[in-house]
C-alpha positions as CSV (number, residue, x, y, z in Angstrom):
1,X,18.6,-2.3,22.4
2,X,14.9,-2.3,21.8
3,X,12.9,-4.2,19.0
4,X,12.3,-0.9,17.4
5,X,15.6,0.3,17.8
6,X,16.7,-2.2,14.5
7,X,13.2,-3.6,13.2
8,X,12.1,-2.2,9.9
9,X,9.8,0.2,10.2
10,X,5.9,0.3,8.8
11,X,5.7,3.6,6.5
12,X,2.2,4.9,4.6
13,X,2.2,5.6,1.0
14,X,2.4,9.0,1.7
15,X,5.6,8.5,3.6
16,X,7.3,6.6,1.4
17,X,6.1,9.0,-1.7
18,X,7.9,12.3,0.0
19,X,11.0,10.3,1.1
20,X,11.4,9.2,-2.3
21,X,12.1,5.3,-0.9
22,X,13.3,3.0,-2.9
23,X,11.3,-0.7,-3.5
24,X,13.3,-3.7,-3.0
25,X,10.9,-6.2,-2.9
26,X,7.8,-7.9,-1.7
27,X,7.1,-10.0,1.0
28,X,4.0,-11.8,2.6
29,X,3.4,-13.5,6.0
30,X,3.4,-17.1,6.6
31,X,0.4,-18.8,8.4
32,X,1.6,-18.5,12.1
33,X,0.0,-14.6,12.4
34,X,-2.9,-14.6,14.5
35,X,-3.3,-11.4,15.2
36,X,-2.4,-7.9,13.5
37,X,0.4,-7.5,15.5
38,X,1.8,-10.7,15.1
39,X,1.7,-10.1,11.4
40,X,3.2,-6.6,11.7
41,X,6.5,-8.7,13.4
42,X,6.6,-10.8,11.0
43,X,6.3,-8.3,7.9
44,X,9.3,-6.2,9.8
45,X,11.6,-9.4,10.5
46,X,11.1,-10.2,6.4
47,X,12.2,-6.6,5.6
48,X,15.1,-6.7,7.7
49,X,16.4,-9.9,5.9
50,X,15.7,-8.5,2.6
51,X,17.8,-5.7,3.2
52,X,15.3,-3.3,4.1
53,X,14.6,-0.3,6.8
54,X,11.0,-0.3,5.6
55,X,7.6,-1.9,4.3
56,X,4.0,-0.5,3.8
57,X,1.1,-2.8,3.5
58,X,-0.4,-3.5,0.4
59,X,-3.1,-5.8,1.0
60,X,-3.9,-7.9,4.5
61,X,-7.2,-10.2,5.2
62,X,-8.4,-12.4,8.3
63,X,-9.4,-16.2,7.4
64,X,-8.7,-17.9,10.8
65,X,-5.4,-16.7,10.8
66,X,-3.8,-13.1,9.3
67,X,-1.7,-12.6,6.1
68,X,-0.6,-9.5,4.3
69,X,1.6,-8.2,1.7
70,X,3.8,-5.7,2.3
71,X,6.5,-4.0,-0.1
72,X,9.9,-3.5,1.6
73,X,12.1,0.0,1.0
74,X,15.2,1.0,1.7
């Protein structure tokens, strides 16, 4: 089984406006990202504890080290 096969998947606004998702929550990454991509895992990991198939970025910045907000959907 691949990562993406189970990992929640990123979505655009867009996406989750026409699919009519359904928020669940809010998560943000700790300080171990250090790079996009390593906050993108760890967004996906959060969502899939909270119950979620889902998330969509809602705010991200670089200071050293990456964080970002994402809300999850199911």
């Amino acid at each position: 089984m691949s990562f993406s096969a189970w990992a929640a998947e990123e979505v655009t606004k867009a996406e989750v406006d026409s699919q009519h998702l359904e928020k669940i929550g809010t998560i943000t990454t700790t300080s171990k990202a250090t790079s996009p991509l390593d906050a993108k895992a760890e967004l996906s990991r959060q969502a899939d504890e909270k119950g979620g198939r889902y998330f969509r970025v809602i705010s991200g910045r670089e200071h050293g080290r990456i964080s970002a907000t994402a809300e999850v959907y199911k």
